[in-house]
C-alpha positions in Angstrom: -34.8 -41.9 -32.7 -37.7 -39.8 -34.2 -38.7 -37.0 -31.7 -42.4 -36.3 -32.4 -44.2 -33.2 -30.8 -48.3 -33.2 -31.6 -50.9 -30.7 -30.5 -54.4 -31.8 -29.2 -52.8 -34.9 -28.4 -54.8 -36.1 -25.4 -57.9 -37.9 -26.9 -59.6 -38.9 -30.5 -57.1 -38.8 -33.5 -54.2 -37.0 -31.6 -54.2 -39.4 -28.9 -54.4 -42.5 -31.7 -51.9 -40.5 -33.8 -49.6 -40.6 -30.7 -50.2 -44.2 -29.7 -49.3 -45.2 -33.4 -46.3 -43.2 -33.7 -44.9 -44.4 -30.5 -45.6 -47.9 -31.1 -43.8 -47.2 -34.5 -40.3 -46.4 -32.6 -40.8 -42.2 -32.1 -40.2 -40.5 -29.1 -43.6 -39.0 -28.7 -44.3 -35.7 -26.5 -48.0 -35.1 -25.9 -48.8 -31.2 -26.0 -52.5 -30.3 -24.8 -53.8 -27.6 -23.0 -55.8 -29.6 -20.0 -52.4 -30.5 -17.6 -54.8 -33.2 -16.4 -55.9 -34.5 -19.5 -52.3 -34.2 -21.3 -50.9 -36.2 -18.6 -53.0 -38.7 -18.1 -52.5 -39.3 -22.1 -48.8 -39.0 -21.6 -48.6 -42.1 -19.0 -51.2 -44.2 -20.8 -48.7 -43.9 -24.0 -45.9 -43.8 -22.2 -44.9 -40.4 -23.2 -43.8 -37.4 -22.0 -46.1 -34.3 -21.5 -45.9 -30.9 -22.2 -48.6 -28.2 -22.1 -49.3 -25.7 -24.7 -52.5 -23.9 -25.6 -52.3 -23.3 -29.4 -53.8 -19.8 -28.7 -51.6 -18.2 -26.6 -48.8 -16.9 -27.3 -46.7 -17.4 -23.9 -48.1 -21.1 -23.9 -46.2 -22.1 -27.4 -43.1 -20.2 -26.7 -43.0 -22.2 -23.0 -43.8 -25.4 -24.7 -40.8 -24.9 -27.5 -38.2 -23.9 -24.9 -39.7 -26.7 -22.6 -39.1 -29.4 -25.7 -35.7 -27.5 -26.6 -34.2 -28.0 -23.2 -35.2 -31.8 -22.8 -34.9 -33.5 -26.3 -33.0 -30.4 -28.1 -34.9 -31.0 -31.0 -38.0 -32.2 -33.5 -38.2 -34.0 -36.3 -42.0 -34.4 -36.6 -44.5 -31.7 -35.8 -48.2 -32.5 -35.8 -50.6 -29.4 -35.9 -53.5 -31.4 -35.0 -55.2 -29.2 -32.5 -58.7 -27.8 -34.0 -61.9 -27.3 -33.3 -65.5 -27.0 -35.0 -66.9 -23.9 -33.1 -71.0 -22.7 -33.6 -73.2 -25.0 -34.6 -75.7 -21.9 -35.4 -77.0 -21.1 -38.5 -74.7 -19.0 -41.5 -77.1 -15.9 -40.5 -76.5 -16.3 -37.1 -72.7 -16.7 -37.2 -71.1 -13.5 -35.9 -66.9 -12.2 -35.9 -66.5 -13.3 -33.0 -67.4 -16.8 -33.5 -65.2 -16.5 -36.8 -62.0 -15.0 -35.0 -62.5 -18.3 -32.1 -62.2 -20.6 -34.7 -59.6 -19.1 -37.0 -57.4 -18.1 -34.1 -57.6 -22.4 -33.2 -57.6 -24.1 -36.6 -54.8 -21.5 -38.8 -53.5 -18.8 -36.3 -52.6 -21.7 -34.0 -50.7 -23.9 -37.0 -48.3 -20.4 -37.4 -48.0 -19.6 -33.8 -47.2 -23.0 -33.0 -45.0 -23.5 -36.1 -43.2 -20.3 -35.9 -42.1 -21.5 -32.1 -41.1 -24.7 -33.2 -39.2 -24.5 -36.7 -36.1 -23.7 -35.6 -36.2 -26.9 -33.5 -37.4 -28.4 -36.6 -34.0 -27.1 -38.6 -32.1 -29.2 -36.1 -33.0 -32.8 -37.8 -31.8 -34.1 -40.2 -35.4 -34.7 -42.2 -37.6 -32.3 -40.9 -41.4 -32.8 -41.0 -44.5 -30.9 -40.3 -48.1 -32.4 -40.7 -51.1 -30.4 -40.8 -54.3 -31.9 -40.4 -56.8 -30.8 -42.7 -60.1 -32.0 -43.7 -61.8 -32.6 -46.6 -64.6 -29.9 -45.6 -62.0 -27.5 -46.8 -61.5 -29.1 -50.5 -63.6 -26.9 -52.9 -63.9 -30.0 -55.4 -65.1 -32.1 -52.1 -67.4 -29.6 -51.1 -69.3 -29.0 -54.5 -69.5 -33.1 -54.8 -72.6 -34.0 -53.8 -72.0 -37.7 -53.9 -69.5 -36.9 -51.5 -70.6 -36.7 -47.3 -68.5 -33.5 -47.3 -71.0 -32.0 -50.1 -73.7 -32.6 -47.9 -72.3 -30.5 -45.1 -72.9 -26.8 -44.7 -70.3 -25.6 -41.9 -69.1 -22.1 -42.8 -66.2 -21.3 -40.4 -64.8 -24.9 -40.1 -64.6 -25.4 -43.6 -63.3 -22.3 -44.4 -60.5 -22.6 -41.9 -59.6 -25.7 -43.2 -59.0 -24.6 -46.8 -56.7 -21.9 -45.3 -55.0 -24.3 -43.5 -54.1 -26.9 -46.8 -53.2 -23.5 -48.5 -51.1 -22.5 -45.8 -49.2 -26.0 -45.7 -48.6 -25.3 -49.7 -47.0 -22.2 -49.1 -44.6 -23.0 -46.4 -44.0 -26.3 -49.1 -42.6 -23.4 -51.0 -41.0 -21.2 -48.7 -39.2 -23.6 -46.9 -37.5 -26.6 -49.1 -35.4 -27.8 -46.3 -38.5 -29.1 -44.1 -41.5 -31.2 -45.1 -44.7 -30.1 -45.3 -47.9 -31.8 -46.1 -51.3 -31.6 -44.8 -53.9 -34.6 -44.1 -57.6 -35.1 -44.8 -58.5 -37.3 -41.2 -62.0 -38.6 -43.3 -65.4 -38.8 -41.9 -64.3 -40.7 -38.5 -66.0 -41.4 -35.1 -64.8 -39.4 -32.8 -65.9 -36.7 -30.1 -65.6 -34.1 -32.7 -68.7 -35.2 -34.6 -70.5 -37.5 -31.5 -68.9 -40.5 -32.9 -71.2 -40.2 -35.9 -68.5 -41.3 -38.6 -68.2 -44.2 -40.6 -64.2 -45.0 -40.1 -62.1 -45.6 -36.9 -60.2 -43.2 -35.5 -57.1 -45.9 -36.7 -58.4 -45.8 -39.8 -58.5 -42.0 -39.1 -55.1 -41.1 -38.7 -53.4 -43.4 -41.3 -53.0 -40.2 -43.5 -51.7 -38.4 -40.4 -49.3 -41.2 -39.4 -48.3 -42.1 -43.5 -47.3 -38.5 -43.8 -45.4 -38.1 -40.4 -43.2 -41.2 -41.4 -42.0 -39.9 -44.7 -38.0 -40.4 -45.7 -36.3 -38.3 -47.2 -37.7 -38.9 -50.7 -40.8 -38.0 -49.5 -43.3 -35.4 -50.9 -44.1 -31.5 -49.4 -46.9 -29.4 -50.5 -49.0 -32.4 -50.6 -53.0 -33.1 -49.5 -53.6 -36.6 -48.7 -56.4 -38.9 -47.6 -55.9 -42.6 -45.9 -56.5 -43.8 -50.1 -54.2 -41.2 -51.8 -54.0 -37.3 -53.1 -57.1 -35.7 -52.0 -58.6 -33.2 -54.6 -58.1 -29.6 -53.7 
């Protein structure tokens, strides 16, 4: 049995990404920082809950030892948490709105990692997926035929190319685990008021095809739903 741990798990693509992975034979834990949210996700999959908040440091070691004394280990980790923060103008953005975002979307993916890898070390085909976007592909970004070209979102997208660059470097570092990040795609969900063209199923396919990889499969990668995403 696959023991699957995902962050921001309680609604939109972590909450499908869960639903999907359970129904595919995993033993999922929902981690999310609302207890009421997390758990009412939890019993609507019919998995087990565990709080973390990705940006505090007590929270993610709590959640790891909470996951190490009931399943003992992980085989899939899911860094899905994130946010968008300001919708203000680039001359209006200030430090702090870049250190809120930053500290959510990258600092979380190495607090959150760093607590769970050597959990990870236990299975025998261990897997991290971090979820990406392609607002942070510089060839995506510079295409204006593209809807990601036609976005100007300073802090998110910057965020999100330190997060696929991140994912490439623990590829390197760390050639006994997986890792691979995933481009969700322009999908309707409450991150964007529903205002995307693709389902949220349709959403997570590159989440869920890259959490279900063998062996065999790839690290260091940046995929989409249709295949290797342009960096």
């Amino acid at each position: 049995m696959t023991t699957t741990f995902i962050t921001g798990a309680n609604r939109s693509l972590g909450y499908e990404t869960a639903r999907r992975l359970k129904e595919a034979g995993h033993t999922v834990i929902v981690g999310a920082r609302d207890p009421r949210r997390g758990q009412a996700a939890a019993d609507a999959l019919g998995a087990r809950f565990v709080r973390i908040d990705v940006t505090d440091d007590a929270s993610v070691a709590a959640a790891a030892a909470d996951v190490g004394a009931h399943e003992g280990s992980v085989d899939v980790l899911v860094n899905n948490a994130g946010i968008l923060g300001t919708h203000d103008a680039a001359d209006q953005i200030t430090a702090a709105d870049a250190r809120a975002v930053f500290e959510v979307n990258v600092v979380g993916i190495v607090r959150v990692t760093h607590a769970f890898l050597p959990l990870l070390r236990k299975s025998a085909n261990p897997v991290i997926v971090n979820v990406s976007s392609g607002m942070g592909s510089f060839a995506a970004t510079h295409d204006t035929g593209r809807v990601e070209g036609r976005f100007v979102v300073p802090l998110y997208t910057a965020s999100k190319a330190a997060v696929t660059m991140l994912t490439t470097q623990y590829a390197k570092a760390w050639p006994d685990v997986k890792v691979n990040a995933a481009d969700p795609g322009y999908t309707a969900t409450d991150f964007n008021g529903h205002s995307g063209p693709q389902t949220v199923t349709e959403g997570t396919d590159a989440i869920v095809a890259l959490a279900t990889i063998g062996r065999d499969g790839p690290t260091g990668a940046f995929r989409d739903r249709h295949g290797a995403m342009a960096w």
